[in-house]
Backbone of each chain as ProteinMPNN parsed JSONL, in Angstrom:
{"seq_chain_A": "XXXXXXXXXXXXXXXXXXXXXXXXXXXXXXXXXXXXXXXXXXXXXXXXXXXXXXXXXXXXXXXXXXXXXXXXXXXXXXXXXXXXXXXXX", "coords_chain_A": {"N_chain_A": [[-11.97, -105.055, -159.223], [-10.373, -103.731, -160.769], [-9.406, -105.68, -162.333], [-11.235, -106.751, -163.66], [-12.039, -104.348, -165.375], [-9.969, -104.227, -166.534], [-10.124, -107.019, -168.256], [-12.526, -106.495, -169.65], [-12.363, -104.134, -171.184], [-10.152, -105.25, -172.804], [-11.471, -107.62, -174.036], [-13.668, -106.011, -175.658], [-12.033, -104.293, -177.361], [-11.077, -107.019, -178.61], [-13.004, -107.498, -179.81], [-13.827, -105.031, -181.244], [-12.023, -105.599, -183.507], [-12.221, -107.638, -184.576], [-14.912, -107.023, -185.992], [-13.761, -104.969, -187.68], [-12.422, -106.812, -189.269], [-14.337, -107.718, -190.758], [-15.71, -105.591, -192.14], [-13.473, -104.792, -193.737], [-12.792, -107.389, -195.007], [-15.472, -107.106, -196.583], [-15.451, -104.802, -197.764], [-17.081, -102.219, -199.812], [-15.885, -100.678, -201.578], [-12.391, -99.994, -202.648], [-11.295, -97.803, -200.681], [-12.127, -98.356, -198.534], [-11.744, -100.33, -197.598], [-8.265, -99.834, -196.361], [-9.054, -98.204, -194.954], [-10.609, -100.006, -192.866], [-8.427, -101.47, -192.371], [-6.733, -99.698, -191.511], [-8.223, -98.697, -189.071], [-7.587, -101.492, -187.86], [-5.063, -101.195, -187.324], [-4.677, -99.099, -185.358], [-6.287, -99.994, -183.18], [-4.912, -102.44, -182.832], [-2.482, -101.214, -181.477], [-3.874, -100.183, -179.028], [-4.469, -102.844, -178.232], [-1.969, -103.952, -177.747], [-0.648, -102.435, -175.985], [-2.899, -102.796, -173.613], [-1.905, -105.515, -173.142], [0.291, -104.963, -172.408], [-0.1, -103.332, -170.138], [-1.397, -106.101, -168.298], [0.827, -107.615, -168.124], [2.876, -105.782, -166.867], [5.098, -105.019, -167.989], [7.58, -102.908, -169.503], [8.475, -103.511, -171.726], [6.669, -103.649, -174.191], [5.292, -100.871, -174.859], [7.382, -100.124, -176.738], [6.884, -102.263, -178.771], [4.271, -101.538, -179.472], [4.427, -98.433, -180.376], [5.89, -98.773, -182.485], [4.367, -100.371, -184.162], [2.047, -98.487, -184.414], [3.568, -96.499, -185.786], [4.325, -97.934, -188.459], [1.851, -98.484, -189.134], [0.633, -95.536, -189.669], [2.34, -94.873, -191.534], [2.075, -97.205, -193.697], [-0.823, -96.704, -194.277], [-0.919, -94.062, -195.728], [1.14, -94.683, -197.2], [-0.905, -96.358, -198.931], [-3.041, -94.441, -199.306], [-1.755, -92.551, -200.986], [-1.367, -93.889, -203.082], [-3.924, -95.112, -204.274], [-4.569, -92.602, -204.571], [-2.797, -91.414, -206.601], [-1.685, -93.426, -208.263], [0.919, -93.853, -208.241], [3.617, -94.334, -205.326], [5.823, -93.133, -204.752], [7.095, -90.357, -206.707]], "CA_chain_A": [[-12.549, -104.028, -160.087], [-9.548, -103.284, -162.117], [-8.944, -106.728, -163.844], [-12.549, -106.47, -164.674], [-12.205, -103.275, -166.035], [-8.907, -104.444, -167.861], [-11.022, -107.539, -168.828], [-13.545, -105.601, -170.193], [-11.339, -103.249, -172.288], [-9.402, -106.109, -173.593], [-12.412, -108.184, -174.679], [-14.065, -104.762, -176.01], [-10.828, -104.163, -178.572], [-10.47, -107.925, -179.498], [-14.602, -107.346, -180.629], [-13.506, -103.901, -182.392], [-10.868, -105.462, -184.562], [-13.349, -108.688, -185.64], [-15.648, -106.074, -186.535], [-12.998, -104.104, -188.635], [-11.992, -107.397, -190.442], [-15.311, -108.243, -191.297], [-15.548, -104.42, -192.905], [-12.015, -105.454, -194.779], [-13.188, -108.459, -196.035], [-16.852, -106.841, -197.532], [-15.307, -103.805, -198.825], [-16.833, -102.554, -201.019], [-15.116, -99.666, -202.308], [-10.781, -99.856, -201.788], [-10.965, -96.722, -199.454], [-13.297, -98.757, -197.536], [-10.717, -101.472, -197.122], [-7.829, -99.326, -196.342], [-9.575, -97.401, -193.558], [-10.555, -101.019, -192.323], [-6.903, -101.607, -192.176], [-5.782, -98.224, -190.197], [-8.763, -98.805, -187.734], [-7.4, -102.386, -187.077], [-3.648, -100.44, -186.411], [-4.998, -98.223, -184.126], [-7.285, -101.128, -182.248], [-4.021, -103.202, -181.941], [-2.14, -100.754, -180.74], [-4.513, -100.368, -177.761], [-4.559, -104.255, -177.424], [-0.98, -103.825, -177.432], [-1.383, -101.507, -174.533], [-3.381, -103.457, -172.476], [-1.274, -106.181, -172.581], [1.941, -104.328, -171.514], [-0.81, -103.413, -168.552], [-1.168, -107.019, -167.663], [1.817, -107.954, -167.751], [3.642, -105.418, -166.207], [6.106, -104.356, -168.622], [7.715, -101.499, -170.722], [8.637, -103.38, -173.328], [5.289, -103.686, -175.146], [5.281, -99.69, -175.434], [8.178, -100.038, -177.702], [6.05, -102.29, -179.978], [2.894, -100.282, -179.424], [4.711, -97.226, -180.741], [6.53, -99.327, -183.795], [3.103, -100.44, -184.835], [1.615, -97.393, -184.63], [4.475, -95.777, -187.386], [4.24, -98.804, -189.66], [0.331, -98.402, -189.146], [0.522, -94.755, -190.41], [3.462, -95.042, -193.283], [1.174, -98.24, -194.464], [-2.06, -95.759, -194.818], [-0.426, -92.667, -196.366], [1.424, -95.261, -199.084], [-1.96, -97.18, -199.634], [-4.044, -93.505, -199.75], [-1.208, -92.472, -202.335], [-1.569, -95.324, -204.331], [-5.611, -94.723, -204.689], [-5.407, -91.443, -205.431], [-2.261, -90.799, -207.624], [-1.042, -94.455, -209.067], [2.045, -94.183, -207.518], [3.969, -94.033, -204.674], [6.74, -91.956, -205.224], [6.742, -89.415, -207.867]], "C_chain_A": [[-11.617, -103.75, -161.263], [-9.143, -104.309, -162.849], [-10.419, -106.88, -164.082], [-12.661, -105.688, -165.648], [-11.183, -103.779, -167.571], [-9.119, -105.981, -169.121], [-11.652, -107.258, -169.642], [-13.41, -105.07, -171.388], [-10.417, -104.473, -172.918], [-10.22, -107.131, -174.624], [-12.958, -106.993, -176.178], [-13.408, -104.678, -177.908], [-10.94, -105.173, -179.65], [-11.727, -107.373, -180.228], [-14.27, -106.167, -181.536], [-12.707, -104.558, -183.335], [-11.678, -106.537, -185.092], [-14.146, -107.718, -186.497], [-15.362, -105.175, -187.969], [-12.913, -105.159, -189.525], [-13.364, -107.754, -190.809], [-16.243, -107.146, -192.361], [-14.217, -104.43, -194.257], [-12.44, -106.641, -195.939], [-14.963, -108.061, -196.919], [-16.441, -105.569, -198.446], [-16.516, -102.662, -198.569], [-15.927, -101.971, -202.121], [-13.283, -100.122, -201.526], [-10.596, -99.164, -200.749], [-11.458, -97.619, -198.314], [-12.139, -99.588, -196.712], [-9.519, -101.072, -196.418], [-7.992, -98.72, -195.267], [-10.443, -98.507, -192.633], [-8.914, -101.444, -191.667], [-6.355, -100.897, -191.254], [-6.751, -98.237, -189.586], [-8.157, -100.072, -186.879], [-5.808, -101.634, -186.577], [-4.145, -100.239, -185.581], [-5.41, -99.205, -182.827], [-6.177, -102.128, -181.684], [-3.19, -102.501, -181.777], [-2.505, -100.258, -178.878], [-4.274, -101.869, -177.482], [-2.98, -104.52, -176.974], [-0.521, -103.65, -175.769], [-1.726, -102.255, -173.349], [-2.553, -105.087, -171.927], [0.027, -105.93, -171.751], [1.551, -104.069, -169.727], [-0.884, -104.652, -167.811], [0.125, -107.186, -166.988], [3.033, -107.275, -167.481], [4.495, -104.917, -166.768], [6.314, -103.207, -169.513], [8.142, -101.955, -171.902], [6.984, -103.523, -174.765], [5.131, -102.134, -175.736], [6.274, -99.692, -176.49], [7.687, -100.553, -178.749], [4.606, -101.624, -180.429], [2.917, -98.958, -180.418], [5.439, -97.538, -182.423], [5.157, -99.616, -184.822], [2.399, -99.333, -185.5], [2.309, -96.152, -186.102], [4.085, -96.733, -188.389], [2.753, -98.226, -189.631], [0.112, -96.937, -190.421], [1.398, -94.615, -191.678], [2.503, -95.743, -193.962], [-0.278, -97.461, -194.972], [-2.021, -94.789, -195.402], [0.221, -93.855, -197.523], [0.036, -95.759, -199.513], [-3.19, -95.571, -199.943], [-3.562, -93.016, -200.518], [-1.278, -93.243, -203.465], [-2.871, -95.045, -204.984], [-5.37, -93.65, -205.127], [-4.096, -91.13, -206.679], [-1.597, -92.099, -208.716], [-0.118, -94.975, -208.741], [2.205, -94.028, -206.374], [4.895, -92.762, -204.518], [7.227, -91.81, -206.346], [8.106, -89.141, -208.308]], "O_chain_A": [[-11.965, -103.58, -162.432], [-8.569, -104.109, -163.919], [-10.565, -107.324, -165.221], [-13.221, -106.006, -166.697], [-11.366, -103.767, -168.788], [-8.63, -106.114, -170.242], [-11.396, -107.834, -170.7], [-14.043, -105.333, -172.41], [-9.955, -104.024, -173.968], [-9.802, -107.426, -175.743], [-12.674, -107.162, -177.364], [-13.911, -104.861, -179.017], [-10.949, -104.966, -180.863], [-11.511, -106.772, -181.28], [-14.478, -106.39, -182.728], [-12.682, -103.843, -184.337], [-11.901, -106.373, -186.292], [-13.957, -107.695, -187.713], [-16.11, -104.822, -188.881], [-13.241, -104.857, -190.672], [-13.112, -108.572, -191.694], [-17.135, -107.511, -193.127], [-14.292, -104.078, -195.434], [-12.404, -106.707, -197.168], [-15.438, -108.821, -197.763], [-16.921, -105.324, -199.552], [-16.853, -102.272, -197.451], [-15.426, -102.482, -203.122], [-13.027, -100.431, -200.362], [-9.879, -99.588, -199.842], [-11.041, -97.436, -197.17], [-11.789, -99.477, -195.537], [-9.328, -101.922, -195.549], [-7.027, -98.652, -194.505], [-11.005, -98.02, -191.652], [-8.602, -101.64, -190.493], [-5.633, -101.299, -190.342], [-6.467, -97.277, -188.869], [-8.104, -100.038, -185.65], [-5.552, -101.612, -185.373], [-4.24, -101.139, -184.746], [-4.901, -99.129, -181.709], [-6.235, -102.612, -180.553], [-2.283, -103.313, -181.96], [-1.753, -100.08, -177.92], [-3.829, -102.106, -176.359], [-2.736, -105.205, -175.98], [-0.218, -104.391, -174.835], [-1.053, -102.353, -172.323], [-2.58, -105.617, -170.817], [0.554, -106.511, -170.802], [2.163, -104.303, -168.685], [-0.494, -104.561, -166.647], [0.458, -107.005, -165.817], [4.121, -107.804, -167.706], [4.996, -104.048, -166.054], [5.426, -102.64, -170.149], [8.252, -101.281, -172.926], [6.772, -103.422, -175.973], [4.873, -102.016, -176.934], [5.823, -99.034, -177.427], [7.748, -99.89, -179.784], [4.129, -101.342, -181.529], [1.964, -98.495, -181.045], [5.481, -96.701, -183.325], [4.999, -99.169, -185.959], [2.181, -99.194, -186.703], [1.777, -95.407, -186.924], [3.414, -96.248, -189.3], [2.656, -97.246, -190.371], [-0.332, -97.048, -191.564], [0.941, -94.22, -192.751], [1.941, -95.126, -194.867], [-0.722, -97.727, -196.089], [-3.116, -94.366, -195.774], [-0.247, -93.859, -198.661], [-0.179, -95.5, -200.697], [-4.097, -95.7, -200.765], [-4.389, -92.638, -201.347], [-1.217, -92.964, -204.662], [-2.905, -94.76, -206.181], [-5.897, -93.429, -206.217], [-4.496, -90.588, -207.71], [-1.097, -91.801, -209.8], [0.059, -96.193, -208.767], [1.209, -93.572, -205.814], [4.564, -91.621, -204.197], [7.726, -92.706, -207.027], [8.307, -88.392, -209.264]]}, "seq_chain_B": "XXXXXXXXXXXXXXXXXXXXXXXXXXXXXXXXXXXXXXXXXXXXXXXXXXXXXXXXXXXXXXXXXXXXXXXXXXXXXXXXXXXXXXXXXXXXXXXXXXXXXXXXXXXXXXXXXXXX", "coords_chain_B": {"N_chain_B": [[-0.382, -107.398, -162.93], [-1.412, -108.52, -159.881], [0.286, -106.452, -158.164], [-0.904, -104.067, -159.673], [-3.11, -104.322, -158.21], [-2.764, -103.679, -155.662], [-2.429, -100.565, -155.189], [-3.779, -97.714, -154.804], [-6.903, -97.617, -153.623], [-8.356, -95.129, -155.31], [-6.622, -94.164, -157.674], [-6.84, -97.072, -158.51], [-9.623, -96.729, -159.271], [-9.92, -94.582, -160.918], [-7.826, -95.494, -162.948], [-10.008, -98.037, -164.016], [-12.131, -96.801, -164.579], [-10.911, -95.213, -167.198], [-10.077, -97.473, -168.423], [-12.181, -98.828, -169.046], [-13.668, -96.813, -170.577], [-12.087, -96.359, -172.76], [-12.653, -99.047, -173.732], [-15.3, -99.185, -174.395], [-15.223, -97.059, -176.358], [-13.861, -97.876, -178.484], [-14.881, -100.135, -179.372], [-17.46, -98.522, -180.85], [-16.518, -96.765, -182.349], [-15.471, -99.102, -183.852], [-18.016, -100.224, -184.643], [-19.392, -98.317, -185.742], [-17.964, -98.029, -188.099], [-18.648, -100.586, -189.264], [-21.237, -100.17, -189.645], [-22.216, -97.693, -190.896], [-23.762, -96.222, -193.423], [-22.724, -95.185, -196.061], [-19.271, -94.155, -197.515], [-18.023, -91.955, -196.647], [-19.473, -91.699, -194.405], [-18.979, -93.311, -193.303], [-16.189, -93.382, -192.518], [-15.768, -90.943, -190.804], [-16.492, -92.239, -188.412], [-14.209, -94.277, -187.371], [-12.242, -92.327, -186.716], [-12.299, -90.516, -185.068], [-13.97, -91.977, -182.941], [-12.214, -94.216, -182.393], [-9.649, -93.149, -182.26], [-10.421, -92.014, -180.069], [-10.747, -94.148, -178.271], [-8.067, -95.449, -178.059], [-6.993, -93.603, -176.893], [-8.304, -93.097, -174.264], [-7.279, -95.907, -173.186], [-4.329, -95.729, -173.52], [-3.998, -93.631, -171.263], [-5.42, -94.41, -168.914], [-2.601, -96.416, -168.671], [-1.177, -94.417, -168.357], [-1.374, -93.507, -165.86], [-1.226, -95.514, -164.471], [1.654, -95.87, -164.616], [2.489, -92.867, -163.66], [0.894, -93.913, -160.492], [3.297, -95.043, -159.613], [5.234, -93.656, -159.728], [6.648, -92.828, -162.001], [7.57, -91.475, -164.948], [6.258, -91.271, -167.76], [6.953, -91.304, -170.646], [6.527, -92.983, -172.817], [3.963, -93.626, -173.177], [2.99, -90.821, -173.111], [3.874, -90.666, -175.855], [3.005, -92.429, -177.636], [0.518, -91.293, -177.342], [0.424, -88.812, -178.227], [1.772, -89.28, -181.204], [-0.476, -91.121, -182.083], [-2.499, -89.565, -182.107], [-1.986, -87.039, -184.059], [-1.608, -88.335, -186.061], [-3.757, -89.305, -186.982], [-5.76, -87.817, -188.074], [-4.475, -86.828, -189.893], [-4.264, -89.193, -191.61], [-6.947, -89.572, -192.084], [-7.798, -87.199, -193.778], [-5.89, -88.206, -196.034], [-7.464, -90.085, -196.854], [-9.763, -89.833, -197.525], [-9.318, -88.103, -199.82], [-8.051, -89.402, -201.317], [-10.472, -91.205, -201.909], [-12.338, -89.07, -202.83], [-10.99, -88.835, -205.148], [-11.122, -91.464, -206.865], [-14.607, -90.981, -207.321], [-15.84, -92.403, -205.149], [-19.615, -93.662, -204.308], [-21.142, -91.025, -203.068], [-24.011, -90.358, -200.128], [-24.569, -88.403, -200.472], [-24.429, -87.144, -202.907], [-23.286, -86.633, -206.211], [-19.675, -86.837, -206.145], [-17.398, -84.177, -206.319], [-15.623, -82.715, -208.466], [-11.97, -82.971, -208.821], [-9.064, -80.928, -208.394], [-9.495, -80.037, -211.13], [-9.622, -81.766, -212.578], [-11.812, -83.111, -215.032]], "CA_chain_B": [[-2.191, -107.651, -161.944], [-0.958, -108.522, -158.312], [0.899, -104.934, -158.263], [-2.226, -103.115, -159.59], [-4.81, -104.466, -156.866], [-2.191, -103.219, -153.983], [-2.686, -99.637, -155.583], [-4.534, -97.088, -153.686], [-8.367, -97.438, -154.217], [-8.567, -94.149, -155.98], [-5.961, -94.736, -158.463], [-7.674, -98.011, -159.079], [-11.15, -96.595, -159.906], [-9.702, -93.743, -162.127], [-7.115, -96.611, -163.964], [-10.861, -99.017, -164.26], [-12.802, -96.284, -165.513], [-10.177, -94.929, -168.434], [-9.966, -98.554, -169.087], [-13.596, -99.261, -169.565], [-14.496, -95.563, -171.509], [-11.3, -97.127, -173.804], [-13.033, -100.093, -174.473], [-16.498, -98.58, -175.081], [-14.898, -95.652, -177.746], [-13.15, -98.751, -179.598], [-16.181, -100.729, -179.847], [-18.266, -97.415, -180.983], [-16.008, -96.742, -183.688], [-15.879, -100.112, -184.714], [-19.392, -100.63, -184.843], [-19.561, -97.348, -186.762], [-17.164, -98.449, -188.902], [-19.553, -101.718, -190.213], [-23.159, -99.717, -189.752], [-22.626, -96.315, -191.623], [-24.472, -96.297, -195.172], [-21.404, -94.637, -196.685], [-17.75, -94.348, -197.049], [-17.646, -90.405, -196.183], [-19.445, -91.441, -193.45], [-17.774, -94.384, -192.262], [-14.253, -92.417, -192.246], [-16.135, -90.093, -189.387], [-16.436, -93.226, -187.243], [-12.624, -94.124, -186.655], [-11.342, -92.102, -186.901], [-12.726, -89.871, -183.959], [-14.028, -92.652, -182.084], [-11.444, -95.281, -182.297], [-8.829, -92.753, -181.257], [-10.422, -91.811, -178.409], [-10.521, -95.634, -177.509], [-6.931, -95.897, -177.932], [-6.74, -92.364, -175.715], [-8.348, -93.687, -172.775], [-6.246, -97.65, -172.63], [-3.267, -95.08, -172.799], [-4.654, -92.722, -169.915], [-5.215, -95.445, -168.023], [-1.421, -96.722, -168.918], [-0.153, -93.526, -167.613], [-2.116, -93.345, -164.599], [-0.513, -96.801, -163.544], [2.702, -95.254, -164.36], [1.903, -91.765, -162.222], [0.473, -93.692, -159.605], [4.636, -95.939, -159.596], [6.347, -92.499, -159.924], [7.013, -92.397, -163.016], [7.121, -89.69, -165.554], [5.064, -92.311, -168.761], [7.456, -90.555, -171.559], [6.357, -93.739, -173.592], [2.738, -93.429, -173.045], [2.766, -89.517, -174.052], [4.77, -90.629, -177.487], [2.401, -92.853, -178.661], [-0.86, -91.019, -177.415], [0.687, -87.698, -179.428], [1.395, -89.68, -182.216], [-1.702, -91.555, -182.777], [-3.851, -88.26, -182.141], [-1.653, -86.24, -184.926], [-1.147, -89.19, -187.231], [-4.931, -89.89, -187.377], [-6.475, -86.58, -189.46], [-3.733, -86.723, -191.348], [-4.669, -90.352, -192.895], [-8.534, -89.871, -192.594], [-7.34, -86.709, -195.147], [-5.371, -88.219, -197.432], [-8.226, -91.377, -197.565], [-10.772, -88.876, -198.214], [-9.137, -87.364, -200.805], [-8.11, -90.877, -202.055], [-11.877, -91.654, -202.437], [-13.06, -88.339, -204.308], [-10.375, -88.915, -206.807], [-11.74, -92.86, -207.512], [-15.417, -91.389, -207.407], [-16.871, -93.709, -204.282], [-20.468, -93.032, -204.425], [-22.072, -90.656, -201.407], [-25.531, -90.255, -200.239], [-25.13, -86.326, -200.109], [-24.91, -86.628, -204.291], [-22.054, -86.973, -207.075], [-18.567, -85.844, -205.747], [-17.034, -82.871, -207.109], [-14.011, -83.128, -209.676], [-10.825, -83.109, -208.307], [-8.044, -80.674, -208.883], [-9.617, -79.309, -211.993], [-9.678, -82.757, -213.836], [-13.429, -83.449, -214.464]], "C_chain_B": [[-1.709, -107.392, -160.429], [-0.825, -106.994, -158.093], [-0.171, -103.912, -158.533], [-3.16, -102.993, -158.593], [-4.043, -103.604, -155.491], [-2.382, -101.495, -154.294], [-3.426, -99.114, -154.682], [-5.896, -97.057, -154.039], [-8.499, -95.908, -155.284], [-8.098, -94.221, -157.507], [-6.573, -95.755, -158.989], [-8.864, -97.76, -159.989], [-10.433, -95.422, -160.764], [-9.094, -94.99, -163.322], [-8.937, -97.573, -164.639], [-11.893, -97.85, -165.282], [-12.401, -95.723, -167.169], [-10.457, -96.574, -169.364], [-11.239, -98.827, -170.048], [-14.292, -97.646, -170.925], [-13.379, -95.642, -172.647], [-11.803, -98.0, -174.662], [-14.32, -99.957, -175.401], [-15.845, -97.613, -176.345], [-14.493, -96.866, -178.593], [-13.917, -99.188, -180.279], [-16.739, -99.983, -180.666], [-17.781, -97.197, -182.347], [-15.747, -97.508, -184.727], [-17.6, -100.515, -185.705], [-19.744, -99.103, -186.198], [-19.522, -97.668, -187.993], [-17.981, -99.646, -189.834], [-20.644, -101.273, -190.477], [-23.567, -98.552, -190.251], [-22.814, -96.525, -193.299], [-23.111, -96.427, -196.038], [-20.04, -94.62, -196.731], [-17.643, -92.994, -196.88], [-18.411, -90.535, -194.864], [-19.01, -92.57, -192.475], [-16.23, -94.397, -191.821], [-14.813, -91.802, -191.036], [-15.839, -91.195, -188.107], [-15.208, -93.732, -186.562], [-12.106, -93.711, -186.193], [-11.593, -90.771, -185.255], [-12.998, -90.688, -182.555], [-12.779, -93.902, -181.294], [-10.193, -94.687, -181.775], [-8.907, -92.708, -180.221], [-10.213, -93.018, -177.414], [-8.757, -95.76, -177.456], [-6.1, -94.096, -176.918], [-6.893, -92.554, -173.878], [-7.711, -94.951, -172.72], [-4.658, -96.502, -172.303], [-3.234, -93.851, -172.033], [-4.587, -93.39, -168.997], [-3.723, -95.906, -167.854], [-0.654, -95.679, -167.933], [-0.627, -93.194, -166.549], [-1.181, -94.299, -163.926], [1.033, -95.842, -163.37], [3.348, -94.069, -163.466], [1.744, -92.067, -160.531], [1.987, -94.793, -159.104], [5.425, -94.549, -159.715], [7.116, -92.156, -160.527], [6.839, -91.109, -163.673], [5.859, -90.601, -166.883], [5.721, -91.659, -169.808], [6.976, -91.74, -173.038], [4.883, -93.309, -174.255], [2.292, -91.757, -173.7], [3.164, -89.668, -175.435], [3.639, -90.923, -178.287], [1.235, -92.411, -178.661], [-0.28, -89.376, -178.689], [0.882, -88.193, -180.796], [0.686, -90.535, -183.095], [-2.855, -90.189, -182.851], [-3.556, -87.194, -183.547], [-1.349, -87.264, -185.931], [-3.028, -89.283, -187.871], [-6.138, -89.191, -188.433], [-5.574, -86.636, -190.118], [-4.111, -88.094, -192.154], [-5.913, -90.38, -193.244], [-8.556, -88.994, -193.827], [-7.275, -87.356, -196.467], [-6.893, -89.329, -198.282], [-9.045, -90.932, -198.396], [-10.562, -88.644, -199.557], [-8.544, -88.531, -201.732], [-9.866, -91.21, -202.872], [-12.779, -90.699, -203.187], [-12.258, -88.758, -205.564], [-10.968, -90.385, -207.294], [-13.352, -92.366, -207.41], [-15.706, -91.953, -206.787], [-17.941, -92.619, -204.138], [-21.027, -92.523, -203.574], [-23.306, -90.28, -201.292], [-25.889, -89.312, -200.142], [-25.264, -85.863, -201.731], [-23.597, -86.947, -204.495], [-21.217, -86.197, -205.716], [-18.125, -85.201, -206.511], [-15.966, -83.142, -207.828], [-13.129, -82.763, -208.342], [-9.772, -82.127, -208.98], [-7.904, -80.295, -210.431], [-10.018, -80.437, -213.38], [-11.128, -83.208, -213.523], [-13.586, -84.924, -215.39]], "O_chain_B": [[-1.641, -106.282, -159.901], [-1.84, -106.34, -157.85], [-0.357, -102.986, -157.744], [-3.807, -102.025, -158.194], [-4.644, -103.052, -154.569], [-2.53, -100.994, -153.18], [-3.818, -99.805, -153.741], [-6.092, -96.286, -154.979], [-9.003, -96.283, -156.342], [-8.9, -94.315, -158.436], [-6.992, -95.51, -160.12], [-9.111, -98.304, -161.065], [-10.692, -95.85, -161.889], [-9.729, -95.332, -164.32], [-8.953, -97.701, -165.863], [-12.27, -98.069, -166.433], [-13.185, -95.742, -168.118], [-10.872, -96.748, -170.51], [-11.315, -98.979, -171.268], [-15.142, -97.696, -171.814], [-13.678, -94.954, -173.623], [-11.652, -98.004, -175.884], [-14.492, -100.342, -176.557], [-16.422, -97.79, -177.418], [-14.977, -96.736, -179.717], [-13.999, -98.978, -181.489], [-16.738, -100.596, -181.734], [-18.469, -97.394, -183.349], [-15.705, -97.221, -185.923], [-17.983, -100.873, -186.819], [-20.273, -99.191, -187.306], [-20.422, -97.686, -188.832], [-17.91, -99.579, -191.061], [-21.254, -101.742, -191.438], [-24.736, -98.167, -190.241], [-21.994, -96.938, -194.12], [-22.601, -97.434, -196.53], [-19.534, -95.201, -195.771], [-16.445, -92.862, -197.13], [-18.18, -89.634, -194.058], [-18.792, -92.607, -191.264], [-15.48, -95.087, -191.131], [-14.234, -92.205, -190.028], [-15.139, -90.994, -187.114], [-15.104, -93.659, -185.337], [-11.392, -94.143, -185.288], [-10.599, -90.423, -184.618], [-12.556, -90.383, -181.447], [-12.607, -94.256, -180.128], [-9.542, -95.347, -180.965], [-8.098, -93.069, -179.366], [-9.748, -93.017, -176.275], [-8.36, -96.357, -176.456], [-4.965, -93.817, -176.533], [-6.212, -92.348, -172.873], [-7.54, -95.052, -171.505], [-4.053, -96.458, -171.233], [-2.326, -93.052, -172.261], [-3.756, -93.149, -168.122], [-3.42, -95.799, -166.666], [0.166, -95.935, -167.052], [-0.045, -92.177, -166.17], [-0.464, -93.976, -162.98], [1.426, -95.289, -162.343], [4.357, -94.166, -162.768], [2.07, -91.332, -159.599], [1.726, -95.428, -158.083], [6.63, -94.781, -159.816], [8.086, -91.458, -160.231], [6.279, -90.078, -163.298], [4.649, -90.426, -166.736], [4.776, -91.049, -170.309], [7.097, -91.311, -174.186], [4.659, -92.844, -175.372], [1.447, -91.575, -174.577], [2.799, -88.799, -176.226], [3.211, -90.254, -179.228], [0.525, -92.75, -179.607], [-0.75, -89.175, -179.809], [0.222, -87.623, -181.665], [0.898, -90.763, -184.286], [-3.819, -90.048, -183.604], [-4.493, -86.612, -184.093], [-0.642, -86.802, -186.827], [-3.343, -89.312, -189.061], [-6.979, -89.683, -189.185], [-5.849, -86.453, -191.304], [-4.246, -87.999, -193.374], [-6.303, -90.921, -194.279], [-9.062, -89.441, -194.857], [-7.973, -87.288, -197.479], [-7.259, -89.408, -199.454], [-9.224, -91.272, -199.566], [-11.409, -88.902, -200.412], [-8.665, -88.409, -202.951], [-10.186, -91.37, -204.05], [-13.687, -91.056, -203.937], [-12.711, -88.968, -206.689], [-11.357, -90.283, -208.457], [-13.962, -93.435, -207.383], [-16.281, -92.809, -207.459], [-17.777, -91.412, -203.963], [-21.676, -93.338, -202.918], [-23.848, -89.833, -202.302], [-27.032, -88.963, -199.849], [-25.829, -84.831, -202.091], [-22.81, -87.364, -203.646], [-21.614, -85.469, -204.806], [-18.373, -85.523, -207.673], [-15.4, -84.183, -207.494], [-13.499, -82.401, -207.225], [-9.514, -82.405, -210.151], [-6.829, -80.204, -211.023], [-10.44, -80.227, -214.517], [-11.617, -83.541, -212.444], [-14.623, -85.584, -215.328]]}, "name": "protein", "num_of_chains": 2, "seq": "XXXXXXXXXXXXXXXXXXXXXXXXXXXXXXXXXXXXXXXXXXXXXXXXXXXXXXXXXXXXXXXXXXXXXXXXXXXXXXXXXXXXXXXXXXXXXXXXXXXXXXXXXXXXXXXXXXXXXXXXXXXXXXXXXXXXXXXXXXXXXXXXXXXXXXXXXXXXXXXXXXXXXXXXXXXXXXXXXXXXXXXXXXXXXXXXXXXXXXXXXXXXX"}
């Protein structure tokens, strides 16, 4: 039951993040693209996740949680960029 | 794997169900994410749903860890800071996309900050 489940949920994710790049690559607007981008963070941070579940270990949370910062720094510079030109002022 | 199945049935079916109501929210928000008209309303879809998917894989995570006698100090880091990182970027995007004008199906967007 539970490597079905973790089956399941691992399949699930990879299908969320095709999904996202196929939103990335149509656009149409930049925001669009951008918030394609910080859904696929988030989505491989879970796939992250589930692999650390396979395979048993703690080190995957350490990249799980590294991702997850780059993920948000990378969406706060790219939603500064759209709205003011720059980065830092 | 091995190590999970010896688990106590209970434990198991809580860990299988987080897993699976993980995978469904990911999907959900994905799918959002390609099938909403708009970009004010395709920000709703992530950013609500797609957390929650990445809420339940690390629920499940700390369940395993709970049910090994751990404390999961990892697993709380990154579920607190994907849950408080995630309105703060759907924000700024937002407010990224009135200032460029993207067009919404509720009517023009409003000026920005006084500059019309």
């Amino acid at each position: 039951m539970i490597v079905w489940a973790l089956d399941f949920a691992t399949v699930a994710v990879g299908l969320a993040l095709v999904l996202c790049v196929w939103r990335l690559l149509r656009g149409p607007e930049a925001p669009d693209r951008v918030l394609a981008l910080d859904t696929m963070y988030v989505n491989v941070v879970a796939l992250v996740v589930l692999l650390g579940i396979r395979h048993g270990s703690d080190l995957y949370f350490e990249a799980a949680l590294l991702i997850a910062l780059l993920g948000f720094a990378a969406t706060v510079a790219l939603a500064r960029y759209l709205s003011r030109g720059d980065i830092i002022e | 794997m091995d190590t999970l199945q010896q688990l106590h049935p209970v434990w198991q079916a809580a860990i299988a169900i987080a897993l699976v109501a993980g995978g469904l929210f990911a999907m959900v928000g994905a799918i959002g994410l390609l099938r909403f008209p708009d970009f004010y309303m395709r920000l709703h879809a992530p950013t609500k749903a797609t957390t929650l998917g990445v809420g339940g894989v690390l629920l499940a995570s700390l369940f395993i860890t709970w049910s090994g006698g751990g404390f999961g100090l990892h697993e709380v880091l990154i579920t607190l800071f994907v849950f408080i990182t995630a309105p703060v970027s759907a924000n700024l995007l937002a407010q990224a996309a009135l200032h460029l004008r993207v067009p919404s199906k509720a009517g023009d967007a409003p000026p920005v900050d006084g500059q019309a």
